[in-house]
C-alpha positions as CSV (number, residue, x, y, z in Angstrom):
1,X,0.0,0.0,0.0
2,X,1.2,3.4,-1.1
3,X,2.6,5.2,1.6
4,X,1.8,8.6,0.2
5,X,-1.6,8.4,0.1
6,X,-1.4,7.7,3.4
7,X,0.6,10.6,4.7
8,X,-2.0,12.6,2.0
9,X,-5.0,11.6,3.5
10,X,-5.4,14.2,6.3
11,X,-6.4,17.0,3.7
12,X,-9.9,14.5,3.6
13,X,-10.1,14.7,7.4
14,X,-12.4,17.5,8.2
15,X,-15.7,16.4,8.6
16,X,-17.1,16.3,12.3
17,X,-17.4,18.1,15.1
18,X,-17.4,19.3,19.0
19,X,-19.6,17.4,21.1
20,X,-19.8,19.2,24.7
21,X,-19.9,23.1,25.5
22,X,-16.0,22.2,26.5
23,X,-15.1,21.9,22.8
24,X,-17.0,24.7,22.7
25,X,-18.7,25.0,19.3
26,X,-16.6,24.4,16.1
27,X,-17.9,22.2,13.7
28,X,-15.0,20.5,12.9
29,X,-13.5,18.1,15.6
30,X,-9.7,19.6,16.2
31,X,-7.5,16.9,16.4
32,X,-9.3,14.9,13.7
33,X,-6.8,15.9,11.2
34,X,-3.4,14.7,13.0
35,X,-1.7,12.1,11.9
36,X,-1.8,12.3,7.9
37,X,0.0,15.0,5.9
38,X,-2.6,17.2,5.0
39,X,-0.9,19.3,2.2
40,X,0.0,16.3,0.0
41,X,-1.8,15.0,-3.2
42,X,-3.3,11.6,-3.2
43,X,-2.6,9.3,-5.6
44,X,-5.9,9.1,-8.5
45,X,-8.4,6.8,-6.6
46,X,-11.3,6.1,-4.5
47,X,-10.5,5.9,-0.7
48,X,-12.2,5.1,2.7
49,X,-11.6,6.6,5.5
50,X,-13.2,6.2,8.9
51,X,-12.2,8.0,12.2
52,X,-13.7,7.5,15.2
53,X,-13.4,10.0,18.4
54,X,-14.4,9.4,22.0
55,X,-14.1,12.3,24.4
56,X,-14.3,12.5,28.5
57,X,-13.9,15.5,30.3
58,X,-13.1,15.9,34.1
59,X,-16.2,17.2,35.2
60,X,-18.0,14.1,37.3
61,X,-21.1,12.5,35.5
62,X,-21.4,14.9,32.1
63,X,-21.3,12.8,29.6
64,X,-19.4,10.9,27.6
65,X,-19.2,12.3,24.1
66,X,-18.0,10.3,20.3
67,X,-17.8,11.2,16.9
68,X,-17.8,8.8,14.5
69,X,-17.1,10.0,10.6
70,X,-17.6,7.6,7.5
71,X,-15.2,9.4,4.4
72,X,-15.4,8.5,0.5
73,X,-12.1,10.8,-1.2
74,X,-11.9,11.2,-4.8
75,X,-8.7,12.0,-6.2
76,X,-9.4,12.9,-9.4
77,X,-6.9,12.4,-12.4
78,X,-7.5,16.3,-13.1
79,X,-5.3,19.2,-12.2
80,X,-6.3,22.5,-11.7
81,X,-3.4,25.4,-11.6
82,X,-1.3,22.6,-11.5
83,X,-2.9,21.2,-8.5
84,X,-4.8,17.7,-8.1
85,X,-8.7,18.1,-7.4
86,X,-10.1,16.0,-5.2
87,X,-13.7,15.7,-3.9
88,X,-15.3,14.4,-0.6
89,X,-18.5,13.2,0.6
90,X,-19.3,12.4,4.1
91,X,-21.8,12.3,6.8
92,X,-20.8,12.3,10.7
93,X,-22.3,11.4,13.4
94,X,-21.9,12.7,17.4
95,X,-23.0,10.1,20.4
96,X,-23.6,11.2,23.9
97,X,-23.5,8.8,27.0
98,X,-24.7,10.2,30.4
99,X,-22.7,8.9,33.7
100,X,-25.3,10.5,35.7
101,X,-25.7,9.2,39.2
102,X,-27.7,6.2,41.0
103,X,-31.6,7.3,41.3
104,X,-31.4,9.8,38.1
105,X,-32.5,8.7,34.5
106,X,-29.5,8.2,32.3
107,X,-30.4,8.2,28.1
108,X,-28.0,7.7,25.0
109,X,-28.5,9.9,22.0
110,X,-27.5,10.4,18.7
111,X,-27.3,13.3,16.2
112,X,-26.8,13.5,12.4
113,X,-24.3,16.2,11.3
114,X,-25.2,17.7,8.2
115,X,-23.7,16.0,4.6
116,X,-20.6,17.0,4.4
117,X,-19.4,18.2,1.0
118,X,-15.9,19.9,-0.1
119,X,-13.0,20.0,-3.0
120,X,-9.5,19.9,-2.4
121,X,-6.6,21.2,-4.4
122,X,-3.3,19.7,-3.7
123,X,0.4,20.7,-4.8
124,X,3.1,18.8,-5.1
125,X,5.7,21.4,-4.3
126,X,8.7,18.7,-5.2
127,X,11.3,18.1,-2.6
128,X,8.8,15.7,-0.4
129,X,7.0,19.3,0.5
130,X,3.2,19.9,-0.4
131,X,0.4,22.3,-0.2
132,X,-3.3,22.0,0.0
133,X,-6.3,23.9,0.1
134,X,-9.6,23.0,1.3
135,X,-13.3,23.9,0.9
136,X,-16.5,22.5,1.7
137,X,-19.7,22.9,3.7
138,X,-21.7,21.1,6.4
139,X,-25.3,20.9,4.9
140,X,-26.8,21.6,8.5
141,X,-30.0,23.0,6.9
142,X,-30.7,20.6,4.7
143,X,-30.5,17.3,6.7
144,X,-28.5,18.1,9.9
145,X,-30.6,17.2,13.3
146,X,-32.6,20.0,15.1
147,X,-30.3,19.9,18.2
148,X,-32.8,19.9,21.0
149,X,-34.6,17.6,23.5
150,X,-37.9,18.7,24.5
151,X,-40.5,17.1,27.2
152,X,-42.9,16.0,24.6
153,X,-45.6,17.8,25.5
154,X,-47.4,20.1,22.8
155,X,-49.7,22.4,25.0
156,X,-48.9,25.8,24.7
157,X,-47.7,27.1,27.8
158,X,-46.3,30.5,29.9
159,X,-42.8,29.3,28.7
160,X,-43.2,28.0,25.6
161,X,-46.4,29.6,23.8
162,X,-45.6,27.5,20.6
163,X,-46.2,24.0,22.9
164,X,-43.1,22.4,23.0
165,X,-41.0,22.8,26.3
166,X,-37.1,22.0,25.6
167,X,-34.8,20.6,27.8
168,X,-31.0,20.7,27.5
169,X,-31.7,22.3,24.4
170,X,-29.9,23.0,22.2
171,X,-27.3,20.2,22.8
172,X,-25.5,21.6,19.3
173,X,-26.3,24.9,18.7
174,X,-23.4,25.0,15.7
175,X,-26.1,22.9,13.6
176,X,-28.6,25.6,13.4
177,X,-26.9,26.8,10.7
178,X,-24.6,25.8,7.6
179,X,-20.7,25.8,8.5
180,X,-18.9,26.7,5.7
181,X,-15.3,25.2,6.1
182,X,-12.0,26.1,5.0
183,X,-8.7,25.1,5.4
184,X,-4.9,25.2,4.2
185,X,-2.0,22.8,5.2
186,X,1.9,22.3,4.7
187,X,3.5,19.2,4.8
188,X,6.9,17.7,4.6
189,X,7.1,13.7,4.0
190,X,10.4,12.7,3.2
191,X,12.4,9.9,5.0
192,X,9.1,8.4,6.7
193,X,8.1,11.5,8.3
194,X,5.3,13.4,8.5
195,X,5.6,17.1,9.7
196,X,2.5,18.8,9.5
197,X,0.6,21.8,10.0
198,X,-2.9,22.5,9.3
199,X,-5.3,25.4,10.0
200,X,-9.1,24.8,9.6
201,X,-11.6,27.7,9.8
202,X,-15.2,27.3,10.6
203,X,-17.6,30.1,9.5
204,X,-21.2,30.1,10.2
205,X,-24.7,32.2,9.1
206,X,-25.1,33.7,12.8
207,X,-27.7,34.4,14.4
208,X,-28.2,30.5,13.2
209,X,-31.9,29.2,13.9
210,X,-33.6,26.0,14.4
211,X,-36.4,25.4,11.7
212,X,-40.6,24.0,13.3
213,X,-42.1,24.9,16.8
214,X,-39.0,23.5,18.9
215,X,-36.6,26.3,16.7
216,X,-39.4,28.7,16.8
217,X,-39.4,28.4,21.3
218,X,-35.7,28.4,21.0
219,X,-35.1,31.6,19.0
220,X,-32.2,32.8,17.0
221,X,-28.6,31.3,18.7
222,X,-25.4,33.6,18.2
223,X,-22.4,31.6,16.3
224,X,-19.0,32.4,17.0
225,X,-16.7,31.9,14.1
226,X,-13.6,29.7,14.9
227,X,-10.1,28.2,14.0
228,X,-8.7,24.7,14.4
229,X,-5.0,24.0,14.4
230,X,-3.4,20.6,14.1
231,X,-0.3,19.7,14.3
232,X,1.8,16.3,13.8
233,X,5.4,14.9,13.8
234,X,5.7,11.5,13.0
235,X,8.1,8.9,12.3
236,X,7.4,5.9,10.2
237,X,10.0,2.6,10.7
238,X,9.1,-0.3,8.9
239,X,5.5,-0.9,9.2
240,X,5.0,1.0,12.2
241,X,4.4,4.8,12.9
242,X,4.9,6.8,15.9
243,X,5.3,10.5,17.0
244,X,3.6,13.8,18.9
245,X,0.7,15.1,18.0
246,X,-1.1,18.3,19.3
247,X,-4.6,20.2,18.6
248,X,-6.8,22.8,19.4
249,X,-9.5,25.5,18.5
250,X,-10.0,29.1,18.7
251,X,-13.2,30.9,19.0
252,X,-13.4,34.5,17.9
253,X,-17.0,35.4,19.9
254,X,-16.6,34.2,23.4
255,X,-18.9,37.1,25.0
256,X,-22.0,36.5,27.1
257,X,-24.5,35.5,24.2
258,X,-22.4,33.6,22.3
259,X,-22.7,29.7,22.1
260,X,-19.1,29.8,22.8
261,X,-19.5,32.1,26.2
262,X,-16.5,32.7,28.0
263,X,-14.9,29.6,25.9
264,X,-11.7,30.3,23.8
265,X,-10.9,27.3,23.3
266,X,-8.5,24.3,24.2
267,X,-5.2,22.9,23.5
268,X,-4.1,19.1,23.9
269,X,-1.0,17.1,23.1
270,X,-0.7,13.6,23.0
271,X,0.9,10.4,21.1
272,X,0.2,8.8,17.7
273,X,0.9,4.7,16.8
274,X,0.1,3.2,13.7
275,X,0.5,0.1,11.6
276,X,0.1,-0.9,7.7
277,X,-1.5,-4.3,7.4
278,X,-1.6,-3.9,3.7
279,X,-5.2,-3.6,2.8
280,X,-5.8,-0.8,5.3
281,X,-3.7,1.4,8.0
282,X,-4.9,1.5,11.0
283,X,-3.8,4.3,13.7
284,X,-4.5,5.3,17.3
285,X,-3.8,8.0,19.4
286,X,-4.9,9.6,22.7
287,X,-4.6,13.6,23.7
288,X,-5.0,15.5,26.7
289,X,-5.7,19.2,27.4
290,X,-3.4,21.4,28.4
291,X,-5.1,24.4,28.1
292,X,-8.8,24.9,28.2
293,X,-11.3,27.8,28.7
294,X,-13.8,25.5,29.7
295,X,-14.6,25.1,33.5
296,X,-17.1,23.8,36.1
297,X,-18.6,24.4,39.6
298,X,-17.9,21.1,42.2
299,X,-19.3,20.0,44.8
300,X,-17.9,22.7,47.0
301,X,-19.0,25.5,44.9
302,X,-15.1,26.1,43.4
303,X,-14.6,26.3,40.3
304,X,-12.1,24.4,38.2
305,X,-11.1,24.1,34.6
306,X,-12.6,21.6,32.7
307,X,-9.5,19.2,30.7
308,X,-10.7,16.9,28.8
309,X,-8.8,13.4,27.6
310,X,-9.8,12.1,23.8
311,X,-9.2,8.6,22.5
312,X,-9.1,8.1,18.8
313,X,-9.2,5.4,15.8
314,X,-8.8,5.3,12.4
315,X,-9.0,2.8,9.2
316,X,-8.4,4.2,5.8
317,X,-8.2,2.0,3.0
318,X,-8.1,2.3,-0.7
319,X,-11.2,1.1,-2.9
320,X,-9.7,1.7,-6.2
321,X,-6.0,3.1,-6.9
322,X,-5.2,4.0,-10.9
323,X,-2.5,1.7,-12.1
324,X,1.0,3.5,-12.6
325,X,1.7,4.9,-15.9
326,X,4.2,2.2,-17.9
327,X,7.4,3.6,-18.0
328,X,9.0,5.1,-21.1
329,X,11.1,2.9,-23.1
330,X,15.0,4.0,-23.3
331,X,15.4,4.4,-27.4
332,X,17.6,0.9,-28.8
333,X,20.9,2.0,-30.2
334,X,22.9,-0.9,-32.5
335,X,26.4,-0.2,-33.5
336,X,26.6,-1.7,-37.5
């Protein structure tokens, strides 16, 4: 299995998103894009790429959070400016799993992010050195989830004259509207490594709002733009892979109506391992905050930054790979 395609592959990576009001509101999951070299081509094919997420914070019983992101790349055998285009196509999904305490209802849910759609242009600089540029959107309001819980109830009420009375709502405010995403990474892959950095912005349609009655009791939600960073240094010997890895986001809006309020963000550095089996690679890798604007009240009423620890997994295998173009035949010379 091609190697390069492999380092490559992180310029596909941007399709999920933040799952607790500690990530704070980005579409785009930072860290999903470490580990892969972002700024190089991929060979022409079909790929599959699945990465999945899960996400604790420090904060006793909120929930456990996951993303889990299904990927089809094209790399197409066109080039634009010189550059290989490449399409995407995916369509992520966050889980949430309460810890909540003995005597107190505990429930699992599960939201659809919107289809996520978006080209790619990729240069091969020469010298093992490559650019990319990225743009896409999440089609929150076409088939994206509504993002709120509600009681169930319909009668029209003091609180909620349209009849629906929403709880914990809305657990993703970002999908109340499109997120238009856009993104540019270096990379450097000679000699097994991959050195990357990648900067992913996430712009939204604010004040975004929720569509029926439940959007209509809600109201319009402010959106704070924001800015995902991810960075990797990685080593491949042999089969094997293994280096750093750090991420985090920025948000731009952090003041008191914001969906982001108070939040600016996170930073977390952690480890990467992987392995080629042939058919597929497979990597892991696990990060921890080391910075956060996130916090919470305990039990004694202080209050105390909220870290979080991610664990992630990732498959990517090729479908269909172009064969190599023959080589040119060296012209036959006789001597008579």
């Amino acid at each position: 299995m091609s190697k390069r395609w492999l380092a490559a592959a992180a310029a596909m990576m941007s399709v999920g998103l933040a799952t607790t009001g500690a990530s704070a509101q980005t579409t785009t999951v930072p860290g999903e894009q470490v580990g892969l070299a972002a700024g190089a081509p991929l060979p022409e094919g079909i790929y599959a790429i699945n990465t999945f997420t899960f996400r604790r914070t420090d904060q006793r019983f909120s929930p456990d959070t996951s993303v889990n992101v299904p990927l089809l790349v094209w790399s197409t055998p066109w080039k634009v400016f010189d550059a290989r285009a490449e399409f995407l196509l995916a369509a992520p999904t966050v889980f949430a799993f309460t810890r909540n305490p003995a005597g107190q209802g505990n429930k699992d849910i599960s939201i659809n992010v919107g289809t996520f759609i978006a080209g790619v242009l990729a240069w091969d600089l020469g010298s093992n050195f490559g650019v990319s540029l990225l743009g896409g959107v999440y089609l929150n309001d076409l088939n994206g989830d509504r993002g709120s819980l509600y009681t169930g109830g319909f009668a029209p009420n003091a609180a909620s004259p349209y009849g629906v009375s929403p709880v914990g709502t809305p657990v993703l405010p970002q999908l109340s509207s499109n997120t238009y995403r856009f993104g540019v990474a270096g990379s450097y892959t000679g000699d097994g490594w991959d050195i990357t950095a990648n900067l992913t912005a996430n712009i939204y349609d604010s004040p975004g709002r929720f569509p029926g009655q439940v959007g209509a009791a809600i109201g319009p939600l402010r959106l704070s733009d924001a800015l995902n960073f991810d960075l990797t240094a990685t080593k491949k010997f042999g089969k094997f892979e293994i280096g750093p890895v750090a991420y985090g986001t920025y948000n731009f809006d952090i003041s008191q109506f914001s969906a982001a309020a108070g939040n600016r963000g996170r930073f977390a550095i952690g480890g990467l391992i992987g392995y080629d089996f042939g058919p597929f690679i497979a990597q892991v890798y696990v990060a921890r905050d080391v910075v956060t604007g996130a916090t919470y009240t305990n039990a004694l009423g202080r209050t105390r930054d909220n870290y979080s620890t991610d664990g992630w997994f990732r498959i990517i295998a090729p479908l269909y790979t172009a064969a190599a173009a023959a080589p040119v035949p060296a012209p036959l010379v006789r001597k008579y």
